[in-house]
C-alpha positions as CSV (number, residue, x, y, z in Angstrom):
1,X,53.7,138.9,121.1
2,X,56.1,139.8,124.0
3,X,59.8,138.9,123.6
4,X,61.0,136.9,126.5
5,X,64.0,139.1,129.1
6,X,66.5,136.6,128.2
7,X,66.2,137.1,124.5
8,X,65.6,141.2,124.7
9,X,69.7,142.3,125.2
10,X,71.4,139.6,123.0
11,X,72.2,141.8,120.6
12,X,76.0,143.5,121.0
13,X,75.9,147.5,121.6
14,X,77.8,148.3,117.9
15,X,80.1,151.7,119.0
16,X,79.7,154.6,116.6
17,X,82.7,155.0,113.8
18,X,85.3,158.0,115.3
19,X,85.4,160.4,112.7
20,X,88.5,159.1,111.5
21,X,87.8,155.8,110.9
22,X,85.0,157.4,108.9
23,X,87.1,159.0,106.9
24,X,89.3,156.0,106.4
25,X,86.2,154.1,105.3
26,X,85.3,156.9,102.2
27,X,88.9,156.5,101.2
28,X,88.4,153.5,100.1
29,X,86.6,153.0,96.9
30,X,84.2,150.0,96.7
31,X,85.2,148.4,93.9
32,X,88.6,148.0,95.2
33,X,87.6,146.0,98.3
34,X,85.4,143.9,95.9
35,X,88.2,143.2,93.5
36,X,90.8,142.5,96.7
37,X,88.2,140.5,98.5
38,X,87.9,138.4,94.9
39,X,91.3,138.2,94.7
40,X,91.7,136.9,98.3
41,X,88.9,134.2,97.7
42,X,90.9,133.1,94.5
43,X,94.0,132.8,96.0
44,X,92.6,130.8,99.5
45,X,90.7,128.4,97.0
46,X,93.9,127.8,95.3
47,X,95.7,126.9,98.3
48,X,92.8,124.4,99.2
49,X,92.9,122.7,95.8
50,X,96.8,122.3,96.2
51,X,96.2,121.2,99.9
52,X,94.0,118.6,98.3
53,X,96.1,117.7,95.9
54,X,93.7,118.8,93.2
55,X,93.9,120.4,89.9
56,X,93.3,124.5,89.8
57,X,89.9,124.8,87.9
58,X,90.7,127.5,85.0
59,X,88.4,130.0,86.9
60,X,90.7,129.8,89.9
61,X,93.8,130.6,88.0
62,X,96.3,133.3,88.3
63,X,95.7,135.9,85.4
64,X,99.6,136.8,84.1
């Protein structure tokens, strides 16, 4: 099946890392960006839930 011309170049050239930001990415370990992203998550779905004038499920709260 051919791909029709319009639909052949829609995808965005992605640039090459520098080899800096290479090394910047190895630095950091992947369970910290997990645990931060979770972290972030937590703390955005808190500020909905006060937005909304909701309780904090247990889940969502901030571990002391």
């Amino acid at each position: 099946m051919r791909i029709p011309f319009s639909r052949r170049r829609t995808v965005a050239p992605v640039a090459p890392l520098t080899p800096e930001e290479a090394s910047r990415a190895l630095l950091v370990p992947r369970s910290a960006l997990r645990a931060a992203h979770k972290a972030h998550v937590r703390a955005v779905a808190r500020q909905l839930c006060a937005k909304a004038g909701q309780p904090v499920p247990a889940a969502l709260q901030e571990k002391a």
